[in-house]
N, C-alpha and C positions, 0 to 999 in steps of 0.2 A: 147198587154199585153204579149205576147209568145217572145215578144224581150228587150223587161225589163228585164223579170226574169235572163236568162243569164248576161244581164248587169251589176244588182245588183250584183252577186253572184258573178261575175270577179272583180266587185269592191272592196267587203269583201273580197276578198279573196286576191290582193293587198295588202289591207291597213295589214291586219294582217301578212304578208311578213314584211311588214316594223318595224310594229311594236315590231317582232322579232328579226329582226336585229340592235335596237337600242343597247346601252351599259347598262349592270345591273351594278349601280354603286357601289352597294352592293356587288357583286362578283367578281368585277375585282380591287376591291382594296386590296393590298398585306399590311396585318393585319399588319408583323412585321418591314415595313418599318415606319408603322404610327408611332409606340410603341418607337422604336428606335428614331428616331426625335425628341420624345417626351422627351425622355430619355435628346437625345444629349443638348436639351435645357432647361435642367435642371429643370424636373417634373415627376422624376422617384422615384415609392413609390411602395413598396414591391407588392400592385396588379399588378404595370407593370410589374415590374420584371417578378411575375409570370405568367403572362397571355404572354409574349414572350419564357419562359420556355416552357411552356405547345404549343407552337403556332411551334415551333422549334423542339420540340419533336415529337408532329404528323407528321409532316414534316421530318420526319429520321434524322436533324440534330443535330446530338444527341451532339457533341462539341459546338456547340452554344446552347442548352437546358441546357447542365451541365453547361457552364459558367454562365447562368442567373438563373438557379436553386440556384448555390453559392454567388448569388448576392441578392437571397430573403433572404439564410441562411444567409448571413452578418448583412441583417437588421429585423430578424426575427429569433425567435426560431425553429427549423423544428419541428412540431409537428403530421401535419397530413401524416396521413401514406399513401396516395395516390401521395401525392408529394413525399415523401421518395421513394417511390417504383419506379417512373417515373423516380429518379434521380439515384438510383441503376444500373436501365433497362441501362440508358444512360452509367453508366461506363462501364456497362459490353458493351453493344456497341463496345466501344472506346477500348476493352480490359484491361481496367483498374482495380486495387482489388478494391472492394466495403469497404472493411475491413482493410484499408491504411487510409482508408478517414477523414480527421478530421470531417467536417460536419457530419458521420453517426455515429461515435463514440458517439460524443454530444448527439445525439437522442438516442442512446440505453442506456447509462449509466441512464440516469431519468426513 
């Protein structure tokens, strides 16, 4: 019995080695190449736009966030003020005027 118990435990203890080292398929897929794809073959609808906005912007690439932020405002009225703000953050980023902008114009005059 005193040489089992070792055995078992090197066993568990294996297998959960392994089992850590498989791939999370969940995690290692890069959100905005899916989006983009999805885009390029022609199934892109203002939530894609915005969810590669907002996917671009986490990610500091704030030139690729403002292009697809302008790509929701093309097909959508900008209304809520968290996506306005995100696309703001991104010009000032980019060193851009916020206040130049035709898309933020539109939003403030209503």
């Amino acid at each position: 019995m005193k040489l089992i118990t070792p055995l078992l435990f090197a066993t568990s203890l294996f297998m959960a080695d392994t089992a850590l080292a498989q791939t999370d398929v969940n995690r290692d897929i890069d959100v905005a190449k899916v989006y983009v794809q999805v885009v390029k073959e022609g199934y892109g609808t203002p939530a894609i736009y915005l969810k590669l906005a907002n996917e671009y912007y986490f990610h500091y690439n704030y030139s690729e966030a403002k292009l697809w932020y302008e790509k929701v405002f093309e097909t959508e009225k900008p209304t809520d003020k968290t996506i306005l703000f995100r696309y703001k953050q991104s010009l000032k980023a980019l060193k851009l005027k916020p206040e130049d902008n035709p898309y933020l114009a539109v939003s403030t005059t209503n």
